[in-house]
C-alpha positions, -999 to +999 in steps of 0.1 A: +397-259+262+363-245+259+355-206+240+389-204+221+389-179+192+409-172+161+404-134+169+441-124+179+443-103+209+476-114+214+496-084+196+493-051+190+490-015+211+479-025+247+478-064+240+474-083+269+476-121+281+474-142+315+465-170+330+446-173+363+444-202+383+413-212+400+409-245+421+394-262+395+416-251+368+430-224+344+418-195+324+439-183+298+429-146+288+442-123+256+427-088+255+437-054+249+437-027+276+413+005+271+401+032+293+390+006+317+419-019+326+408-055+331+412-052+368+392-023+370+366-042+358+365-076+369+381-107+386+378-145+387+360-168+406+355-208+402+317-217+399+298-242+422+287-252+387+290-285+362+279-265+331+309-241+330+337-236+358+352-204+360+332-170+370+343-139+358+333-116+387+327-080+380+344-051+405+315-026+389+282-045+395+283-047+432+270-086+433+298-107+442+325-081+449+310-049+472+314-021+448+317+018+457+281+031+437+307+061+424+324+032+405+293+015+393+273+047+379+311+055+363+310+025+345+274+020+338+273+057+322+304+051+305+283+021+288+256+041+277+277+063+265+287+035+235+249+029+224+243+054+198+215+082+207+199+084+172+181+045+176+150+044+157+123+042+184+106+036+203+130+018+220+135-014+246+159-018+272+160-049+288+185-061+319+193-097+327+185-114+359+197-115+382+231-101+379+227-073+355+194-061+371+211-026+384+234-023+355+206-025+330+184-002+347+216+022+349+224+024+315+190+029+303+188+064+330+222+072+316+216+069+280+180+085+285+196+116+303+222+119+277+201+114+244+171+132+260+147+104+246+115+101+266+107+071+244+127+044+260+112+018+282+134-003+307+123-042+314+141-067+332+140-106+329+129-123+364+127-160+380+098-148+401+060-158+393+041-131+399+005-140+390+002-135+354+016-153+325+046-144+309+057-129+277+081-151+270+105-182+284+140-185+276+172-204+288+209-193+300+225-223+287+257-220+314+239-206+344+231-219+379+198-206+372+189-211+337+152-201+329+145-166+326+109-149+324+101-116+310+068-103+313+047-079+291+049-037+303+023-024+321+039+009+325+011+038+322+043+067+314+048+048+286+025+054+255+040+024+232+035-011+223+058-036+218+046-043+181+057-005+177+096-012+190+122-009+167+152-008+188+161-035+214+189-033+238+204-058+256+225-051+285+241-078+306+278-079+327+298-097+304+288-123+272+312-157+266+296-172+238+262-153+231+237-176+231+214-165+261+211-128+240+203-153+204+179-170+228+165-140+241+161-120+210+146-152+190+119-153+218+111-117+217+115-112+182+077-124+175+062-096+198+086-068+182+074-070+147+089-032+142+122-045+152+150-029+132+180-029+153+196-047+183+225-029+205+242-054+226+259-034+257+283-054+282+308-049+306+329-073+289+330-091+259+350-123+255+334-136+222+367-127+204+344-111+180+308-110+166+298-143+159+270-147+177+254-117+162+244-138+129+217-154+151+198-126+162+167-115+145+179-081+133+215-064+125+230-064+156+263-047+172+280-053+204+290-023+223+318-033+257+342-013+280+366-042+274+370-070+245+393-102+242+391-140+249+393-165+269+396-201+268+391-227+300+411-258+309+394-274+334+405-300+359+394-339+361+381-332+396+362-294+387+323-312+389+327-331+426+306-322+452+290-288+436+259-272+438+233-282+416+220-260+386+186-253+393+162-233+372+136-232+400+115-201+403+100-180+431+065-172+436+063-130+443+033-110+457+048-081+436+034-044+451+062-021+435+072-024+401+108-020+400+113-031+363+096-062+361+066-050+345+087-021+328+097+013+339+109+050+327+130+055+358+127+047+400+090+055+415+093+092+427+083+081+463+114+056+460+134+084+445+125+105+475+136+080+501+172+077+482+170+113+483+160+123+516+168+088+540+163+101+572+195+109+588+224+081+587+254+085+616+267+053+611+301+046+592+312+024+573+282+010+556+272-014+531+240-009+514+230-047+508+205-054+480+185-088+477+182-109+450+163-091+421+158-058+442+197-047+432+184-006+418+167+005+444+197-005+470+225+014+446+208+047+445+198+045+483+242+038+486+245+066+457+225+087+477+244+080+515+277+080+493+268+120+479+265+126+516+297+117+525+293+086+544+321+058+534+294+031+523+294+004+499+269-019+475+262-050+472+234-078+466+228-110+473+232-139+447+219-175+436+251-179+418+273-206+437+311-198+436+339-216+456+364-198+481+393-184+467+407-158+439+383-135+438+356-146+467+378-147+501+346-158+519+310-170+515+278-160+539+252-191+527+217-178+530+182-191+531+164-172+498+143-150+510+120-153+480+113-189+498+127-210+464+144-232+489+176-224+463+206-214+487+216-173+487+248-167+489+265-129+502+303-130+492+334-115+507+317-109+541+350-113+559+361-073+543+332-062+550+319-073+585+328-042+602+304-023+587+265-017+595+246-031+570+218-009+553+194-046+539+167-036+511+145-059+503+105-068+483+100-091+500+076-101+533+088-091+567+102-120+583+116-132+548+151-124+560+178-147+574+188-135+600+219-139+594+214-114+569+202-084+589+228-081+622+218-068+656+225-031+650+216-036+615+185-022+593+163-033+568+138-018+545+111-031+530+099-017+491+070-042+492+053-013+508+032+013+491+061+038+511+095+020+519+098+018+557+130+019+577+139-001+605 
């Protein structure tokens, strides 16, 4: 078994255990329940995927499961809410690509509103080239998609410096073992020479503890909704005919800075639109982001979803999974960021009823068509001013 731990979540007030079978084999999980119940939270998946087998899929990020944005901004404020408002700053919030893209750019508004710090930059690690070099390279050991970029801010709002950070925060969905945040710290750590404190914020945590935190750069504390630990027993067969991992990265005529380059909060113009979207009669609705472009697609849903339509959110994915547990049904996509890496959409089947709402960065045309339904609409934030259609 892979990620056991001597940390015992095994007895004591709200101790938990189970073991989910996946086709490829068994997870064994000990944790102890909170405010947010594990299946609140998340659900399992097996990966397309010979580095590690089982997906834990997230109910709250609106990637592989359709999430209602209520739910997600409930959980992403209740996040921030465990990252302490008196960090020494200024300070540096960075989301990881793809899947925590939204949740990272969440709890940095949240914690921003609620600490009323205007010195708090948001950044997000990419896989697209967008004609400059990047800050810095690192590695998700276990992903489908393991190199990362990040790319130095070019954010006017924001009067600071990297060599004047001195808090760094790290959001992702969950964290298994720690090592893409050790990675990611040890590469950023040279161009944060300030740096005095690192706040870890996940969904869930399954490191049984705080191991990992003796490799980062500076004292470091994990903050989670939900703790505990898992271990995998994987089956003989679990690595025939899968995907292959692929690190391969796009190439992006970037127009709109949606975090890439670093932000304080949406554009106001993209604001507006997820404000005041022309008028929407169709119900239900799913709000589907693509790829990277994950923000901009939950506050457009937030918005239709304060306005009484029944609408859910959701974005597209690299990340292969197989059918069953938690993924009932798979819509394979051509990437419309033209990697030639296959994009998936998941659990299609409980959601085809509804008229999709498709936001996208990149060129018109990019889509599959697949993607974007008769009936259905798209808009495109490449533009200067998102259009509708």
């Amino acid at each position: 078994m892979e990620n056991a731990s001597a940390f015992d979540f095994s007895s004591g007030a709200g101790a938990r255990s189970r073991a989910v079978m996946l086709p490829n084999g068994r997870l064994h999980l000990q944790w102890r329940e909170g405010d947010w119940p594990l299946d609140r939270l998340c659900a399992f998946a097996a990966r397309e995927n010979r580095r590690r087998g089982f997906l834990i899929v997230s109910r709250v990020l609106g990637r592989h499961i359709p999430a209602r944005p209520s739910e997600m901004r409930a959980a992403s404020d209740a996040l921030a809410r465990q990252v302490p408002h008196d960090q020494p700053g200024p300070v540096l919030f960075v989301g990881m690509a793809e899947t925590a893209i939204a949740l990272g750019q969440s709890v940095h508004a949240a914690w921003v509103a609620s600490a009323g710090r205007s010195d708090a930059l948001y950044l997000h690690s990419t896989r697209q080239l967008i004609g400059r070099e990047p800050l810095v390279r690192f590695e998700e050991p276990h992903s489908h998609a393991s190199s990362h970029l990040i790319y130095a801010p070019n954010c006017a709002q924001w009067p600071h410096g990297l060599e004047q950070v001195r808090t760094l925060v790290l959001v992702d969905d969950e964290v298994t073992t720690g090592n893409t945040f050790a990675n990611l710290a040890a590469r950023l750590a040279p161009h944060l020479p300030k740096l005095e404190q690192i706040e870890v914020a996940v969904l869930t945590d399954w490191t049984g503890g705080d191991g990992f935190l003796a490799a980062m750069p500076a004292p470091a504390r994990v903050h989670s909704l939900l703790a505990g630990t898992l271990a995998w027993q994987g089956e003989g067969s679990e690595n025939a005919a899968v995907e292959p991992c692929t690190g391969r990265l796009g190439t992006l005529e970037q127009k709109a800075n949606y975090g890439r380059l670093g932000t304080l909060a949406l554009p106001p113009s993209h604001a507006a639109l997820c404000e005041a979207l022309p008028p929407v009669h169709d119900n239900p609705l799913l709000v589907v982001g693509t790829g990277e472009l994950h923000y901009p697609a939950f506050r457009l849903a937030e918005a239709l979803e304060a306005d009484g339509h029944d609408v859910l959110v959701q974005a597209t994915t690299r990340s292969p999974a197989r059918v069953g547990a938690a993924i009932c049904s798979v819509l394979r996509l051509a990437d419309n960021y033209h990697t030639g890496v296959p994009n998936f959409l998941y659990n299609t089947a409980r959601t085809a009823a509804r008229r999709r709402i498709v936001c996208h960065e990149t060129p018109a045309g990019s889509l599959d068509p697949a993607l974007v339904r008769p009936g259905d609409h798209a808009i495109n934030f490449a533009l200067p001013e998102p259009q509708l259609r």
